[in-house]
N, C-alpha and C positions, 0 to 999 in steps of 0.2 A: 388437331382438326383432321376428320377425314378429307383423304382426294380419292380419285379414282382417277386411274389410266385409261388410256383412248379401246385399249382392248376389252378394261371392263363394260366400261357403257356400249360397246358394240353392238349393233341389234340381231338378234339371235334371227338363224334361218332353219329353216324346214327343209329338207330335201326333196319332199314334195307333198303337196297339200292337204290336207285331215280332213277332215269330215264326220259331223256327227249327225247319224240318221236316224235313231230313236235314243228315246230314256222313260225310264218308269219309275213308280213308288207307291210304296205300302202306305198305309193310313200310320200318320202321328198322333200318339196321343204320351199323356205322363205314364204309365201305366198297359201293357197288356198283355196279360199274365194267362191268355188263352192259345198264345202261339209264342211258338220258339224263334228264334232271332234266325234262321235256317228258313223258317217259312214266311219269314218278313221279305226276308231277302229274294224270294219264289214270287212272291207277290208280286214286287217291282221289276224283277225279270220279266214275269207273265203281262202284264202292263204292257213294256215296252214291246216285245212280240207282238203283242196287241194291235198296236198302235201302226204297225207299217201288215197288218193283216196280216200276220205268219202264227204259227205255234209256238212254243218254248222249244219245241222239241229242232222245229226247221230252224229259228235262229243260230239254235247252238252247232250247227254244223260250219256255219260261218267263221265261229270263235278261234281263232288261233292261241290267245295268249288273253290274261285277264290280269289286273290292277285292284287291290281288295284294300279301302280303307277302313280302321276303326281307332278309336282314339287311344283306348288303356284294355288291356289283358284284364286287367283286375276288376274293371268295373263290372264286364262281361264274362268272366269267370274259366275264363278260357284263353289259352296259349295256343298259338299257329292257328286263330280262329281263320284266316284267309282257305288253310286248306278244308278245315271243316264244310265252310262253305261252297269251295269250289267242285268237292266232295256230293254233297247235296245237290247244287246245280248240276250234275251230271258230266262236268268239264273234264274230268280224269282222261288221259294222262298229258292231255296240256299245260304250259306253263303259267304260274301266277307267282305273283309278290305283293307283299301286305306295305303298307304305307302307314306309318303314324306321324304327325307332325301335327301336334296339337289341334287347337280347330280351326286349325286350316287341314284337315287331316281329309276331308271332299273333296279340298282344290288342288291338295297335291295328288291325289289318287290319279284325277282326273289329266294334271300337268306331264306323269306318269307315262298313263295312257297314252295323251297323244304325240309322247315323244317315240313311244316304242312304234306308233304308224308311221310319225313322221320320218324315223329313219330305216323305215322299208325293213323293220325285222319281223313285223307283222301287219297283215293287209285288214284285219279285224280285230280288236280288242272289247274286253267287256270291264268298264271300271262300277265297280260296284261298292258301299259306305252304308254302314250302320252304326248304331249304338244300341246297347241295350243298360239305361240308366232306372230301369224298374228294382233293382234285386239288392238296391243298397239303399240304408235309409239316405236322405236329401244330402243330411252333415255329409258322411261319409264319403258320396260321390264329390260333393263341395271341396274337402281335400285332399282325394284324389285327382282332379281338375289342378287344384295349388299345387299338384308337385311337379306339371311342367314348369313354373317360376325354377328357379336358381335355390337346390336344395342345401345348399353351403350358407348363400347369404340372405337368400329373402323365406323361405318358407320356414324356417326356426322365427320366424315375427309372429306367425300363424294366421297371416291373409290368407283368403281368399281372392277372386279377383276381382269380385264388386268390391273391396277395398282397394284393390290395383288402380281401378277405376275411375273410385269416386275420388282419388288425388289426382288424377287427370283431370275429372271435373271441375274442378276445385279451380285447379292450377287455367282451362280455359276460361269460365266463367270470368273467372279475375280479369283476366290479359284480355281476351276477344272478348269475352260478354260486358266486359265492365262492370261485374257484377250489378247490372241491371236484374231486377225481378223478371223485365221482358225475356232477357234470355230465356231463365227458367222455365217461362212459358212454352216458349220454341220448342223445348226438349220436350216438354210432355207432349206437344202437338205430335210428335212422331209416333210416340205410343200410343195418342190415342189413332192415328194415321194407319199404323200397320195393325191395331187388333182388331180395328173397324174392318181394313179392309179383308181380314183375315176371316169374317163372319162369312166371308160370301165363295171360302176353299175347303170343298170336303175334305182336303189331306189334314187339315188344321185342327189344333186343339187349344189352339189360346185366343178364339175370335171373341171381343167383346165391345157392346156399344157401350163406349165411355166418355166421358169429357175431359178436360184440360184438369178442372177441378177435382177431380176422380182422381189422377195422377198425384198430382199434390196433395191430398188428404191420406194417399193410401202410402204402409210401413214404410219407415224408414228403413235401409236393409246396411245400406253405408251410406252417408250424408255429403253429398246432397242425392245420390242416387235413393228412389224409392222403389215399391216392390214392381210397381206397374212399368218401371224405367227399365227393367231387368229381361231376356230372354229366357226362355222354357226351357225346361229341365224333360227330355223327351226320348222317346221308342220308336226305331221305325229304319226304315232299308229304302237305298236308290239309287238307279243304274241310270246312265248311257252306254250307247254301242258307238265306238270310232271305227272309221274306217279309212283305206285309201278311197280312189274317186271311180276306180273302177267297182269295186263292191259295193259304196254308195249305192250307186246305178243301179247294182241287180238288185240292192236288198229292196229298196226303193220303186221300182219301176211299179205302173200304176196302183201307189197310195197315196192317200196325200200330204206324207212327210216329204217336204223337199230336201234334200241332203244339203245341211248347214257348215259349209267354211268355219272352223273352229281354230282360235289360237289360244294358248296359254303360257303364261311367262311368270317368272314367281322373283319374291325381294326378301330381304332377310333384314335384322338388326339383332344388335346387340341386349342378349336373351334381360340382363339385369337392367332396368330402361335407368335408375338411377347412376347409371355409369356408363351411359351411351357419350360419346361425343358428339362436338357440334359440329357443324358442316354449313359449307353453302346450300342453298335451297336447288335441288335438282328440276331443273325449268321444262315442262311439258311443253307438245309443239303450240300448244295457245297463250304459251307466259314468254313474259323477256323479263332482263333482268332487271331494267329500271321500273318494273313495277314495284319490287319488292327493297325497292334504297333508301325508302322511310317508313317502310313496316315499324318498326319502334318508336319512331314520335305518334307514328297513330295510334300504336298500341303498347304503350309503357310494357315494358316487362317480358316481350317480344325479340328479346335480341338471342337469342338460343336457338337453331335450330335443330335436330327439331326438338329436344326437347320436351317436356311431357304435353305438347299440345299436337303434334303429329304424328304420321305416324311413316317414318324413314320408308321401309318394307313395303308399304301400299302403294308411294309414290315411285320406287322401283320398277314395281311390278306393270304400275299406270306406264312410265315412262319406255318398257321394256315392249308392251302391246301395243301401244299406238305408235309406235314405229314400225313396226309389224306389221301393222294391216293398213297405217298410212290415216289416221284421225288425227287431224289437225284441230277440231274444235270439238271437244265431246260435249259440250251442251247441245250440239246441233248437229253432229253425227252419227251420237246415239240416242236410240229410240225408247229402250226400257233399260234398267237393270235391278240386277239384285248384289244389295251390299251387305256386310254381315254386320246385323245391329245385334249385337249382344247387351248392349246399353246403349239408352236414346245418345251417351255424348259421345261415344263410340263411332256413333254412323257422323252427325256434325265432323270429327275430325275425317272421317276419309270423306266427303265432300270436297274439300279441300286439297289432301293428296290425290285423288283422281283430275284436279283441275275444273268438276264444276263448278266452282268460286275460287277465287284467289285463297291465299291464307287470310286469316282472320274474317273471313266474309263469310265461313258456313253455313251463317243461321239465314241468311237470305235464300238458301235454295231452299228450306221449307216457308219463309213469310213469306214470299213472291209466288208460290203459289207451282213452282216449276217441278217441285218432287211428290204432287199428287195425280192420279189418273184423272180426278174432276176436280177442281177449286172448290171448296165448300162456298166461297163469298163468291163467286161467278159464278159457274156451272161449268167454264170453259173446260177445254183439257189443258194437262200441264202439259210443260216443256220435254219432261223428261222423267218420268214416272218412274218410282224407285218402289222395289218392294211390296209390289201388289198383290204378291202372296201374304202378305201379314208377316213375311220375313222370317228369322228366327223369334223374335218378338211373340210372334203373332201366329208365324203355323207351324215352327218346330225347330228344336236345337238338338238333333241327335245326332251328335258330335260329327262322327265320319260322313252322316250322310248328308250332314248341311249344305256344304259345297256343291254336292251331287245335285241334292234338288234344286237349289238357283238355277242351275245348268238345266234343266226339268221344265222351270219354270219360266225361262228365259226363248228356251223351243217352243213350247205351245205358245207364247205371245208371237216367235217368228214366222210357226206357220200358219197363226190365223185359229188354233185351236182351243184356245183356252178357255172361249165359252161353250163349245161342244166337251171338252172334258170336265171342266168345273161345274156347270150346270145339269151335269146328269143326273135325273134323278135316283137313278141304280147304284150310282157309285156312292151318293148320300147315304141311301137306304144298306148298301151292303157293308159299311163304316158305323150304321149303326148311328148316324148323327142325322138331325131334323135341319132338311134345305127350309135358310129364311124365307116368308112370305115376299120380304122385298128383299130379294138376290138381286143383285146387279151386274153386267156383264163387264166383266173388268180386262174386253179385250183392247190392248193400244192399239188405235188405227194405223194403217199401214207400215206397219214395224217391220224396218231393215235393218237393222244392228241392235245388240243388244248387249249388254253385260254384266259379270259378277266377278263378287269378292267375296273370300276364303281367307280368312283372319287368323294366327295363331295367337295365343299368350296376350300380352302387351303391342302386339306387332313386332312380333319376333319371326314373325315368317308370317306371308300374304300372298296368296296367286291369282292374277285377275285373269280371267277369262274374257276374251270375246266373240262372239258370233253372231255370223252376216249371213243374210240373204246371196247368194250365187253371184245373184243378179244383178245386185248393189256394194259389188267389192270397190274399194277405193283406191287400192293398187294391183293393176292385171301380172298376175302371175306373166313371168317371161323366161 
């Protein structure tokens, strides 16, 4: 059984406070064979410059030091691709460093980043993540991806990791779903949840109006996952700019990004999940223990933790940030987030390890209606709206910059901007894609806290970001 010592759980401190004052990004899509992975990455620079009124050219004077993720050399064809880019951007002869850590390879960039502000070795950072999955047929890239698993003992099987997956599946459906048909349903509600809402983000290339029934009719890919269950295979570049609180201020001062309190903490497990140990259930500040002292009479089969039904790593990272910033109840502390659905049973298990339901209870945050921006059967708003980017599902999986855009995606809901960005007609028009007749504005009202998750492998590495409003911190810095 694991334990951990009173040093390991210790809550990690900043030496003093981070801040992130813009982020930008290029258009996703499967494919685009008209620009270099150099000028993707120009694009979401240029963006974010944008965004707080500056040039390319005035942000970069700011830069001290940069964080550059990408998943695999090989899929992008290119080695020390960090300096290629940093090269391009104009950064020479500042310092950078490349990050890979499967796909969580955004959220460690980004975890990177704000450690080198937070220990005052740089008062501006630029973390920036791409992928470039156009240049290899589909298979190819597919086992390229399989060879983060454990090249000794699990990739001579010759998964993939919709097969990694779909025995997580398998193995929750059973135990929590009780293999109910209803479950099954749940899961497609997510896909259809995020490609819908994906229709309505010009960054997106997987928006589609579908049904419940759409999901279940459509390929099998590994069983019970199907094709519609699966995220995008995807192109495309995205930055933030960290800072301390004094350059905050300057970069900032009158635009209307407010400069965003950012924390980020990361968890790990053991890379082979079939040789993970079990452990006690590590208790978020909104659980105790005797919730969880008959998890297995309710749920036969249940007595593992975690087992192929959690995920160790997320509940670390969960456990690691909200001590941090002092969230005692994240159904009702935070406002929006973005999680990394790579597969609809994927997002259900971190449900759970973040604490918005207990264990076994994650299909209730999508039936109850709390993980949509509008309730289809009310109209109301949810509780806690997840993924209203369309997610990776829904607006992009390119690798390194997954984690990045959450972070992207989680700022424009804080500062109020997301239907001035997303609704533009110019950025439709310049992406080349047709704004729906019925767009909807998928801004969360009054959003003070927000956050994401940065998944690797099986959960083999996960870093949850959070970021707040200034204004709306829940423990004052002293």
């Amino acid at each position: 059984m694991i334990t951990f010592s009173e040093r390991q759980l210790r809550t990690p401190k900043y030496l003093r406070p981070v801040y992130l004052v813009t982020a930008g990004q290029s258009r996703f899509d499967r494919a685009i064979p008209e620009k270099k992975t150099e000028e993707l990455c120009i694009d979401a620079f240029t963006m974010a410059a944008e965004l707080i009124d500056k040039s390319p050219a005035e942000l970069k004077k700011y830069i001290h030091s940069a964080c550059y993720g990408h998943f695999a050399d090989h899929i992008g064809d290119q080695l020390l691709g960090e300096a290629l880019i940093h090269d391009r951007l104009g950064l020479d002869p500042t310092g950078n460093i490349g990050v890979k850590a499967g796909g969580a390879t955004g959220g460690s960039t980004m975890w990177e980043a704000v450690k080198t502000v937070a220990s005052g070795y740089s008062d501006c950072v630029l973390a920036m993540g791409w992928e470039r999955m156009d240049e290899l047929p589909t298979d190819e890239n597919n086992h390229i991806i399989a060879c983060a698993a454990d090249k000794d003992w699990e990739t001579p099987l010759g998964h993939t990791y919709t097969g990694y997956y779909a025995v997580m599946a398998q193995k929750y459906w059973q135990v929590f779903g009780k293999e109910e048909d209803s479950f099954r349903r749940t899961m497609a509600e997510i896909a259809v949840k995020h490609r819908g809402d994906a229709r309505f983000n010009p960054f997106a290339h997987g928006g589609m109006d579908i049904t419940v029934e759409d999901v279940l009719k459509s390929p099998v890919v590994a069983y019970p996952l199907r094709l519609l269950d699966c995220c995008l295979m995807s192109v495309g570049a995205s930055c933030a700019v960290i800072c301390d609180e004094d350059t905050a201020l300057q970069l900032t001062k009158d635009t209307r990004n407010k400069p965003l309190r950012i924390w980020v903490t990361s968890g790990s497990h053991t890379l082979r999940a079939g040789c993970r140990r079990n452990m006690e259930i590590p208790l978020l500040p909104n659980e105790s223990k005797d919730q969880y002292t008959d998890l297995e009479d309710r749920f036969p089969g249940a007595e593992r933790y975690p087992g192929f039904t959690g995920f160790l790593a997320a509940r670390m990272a969960a456990y690691y940030a909200y001590n941090m910033c002092g969230i005692t109840d994240p159904i009702e502390e935070i406002d929006v987030a973005e999680l990394h659905d790579a597969f609809t049973i994927s997002d259900i298990q971190t449900y759970e390890d973040l604490g918005f339901r207990p264990y076994g209870e994650g299909r209730d945050y999508v039936e109850s209606g709390d993980c949509y921006h509008t309730i289809p059967s009310t109209g109301e708003p949810g509780r806690l709206p997840s993924n209203v980017s369309g997610g990776l599902m829904g607006c992009a999986h390119a690798i390194g910059a997954s984690g990045i855009m959450q972070i992207f995606e989680v700022a424009t809901q804080l500062w109020g901007r997301w239907a001035e960005i997303h609704g533009d007609p110019k950025l439709w028009e310049m992406f080349g894609r047709k704004m729906p007749t019925d767009w909807k504005d998928l801004q969360v009202k009054n959003p003070r806290r927000g956050l994401t998750i940065s998944h690797a492998g099986l959960g083999s590495n996960v870093t949850c970001a959070i970021l707040s409003d200034p204004d709306h911190l829940l423990i004052r810095d002293t």
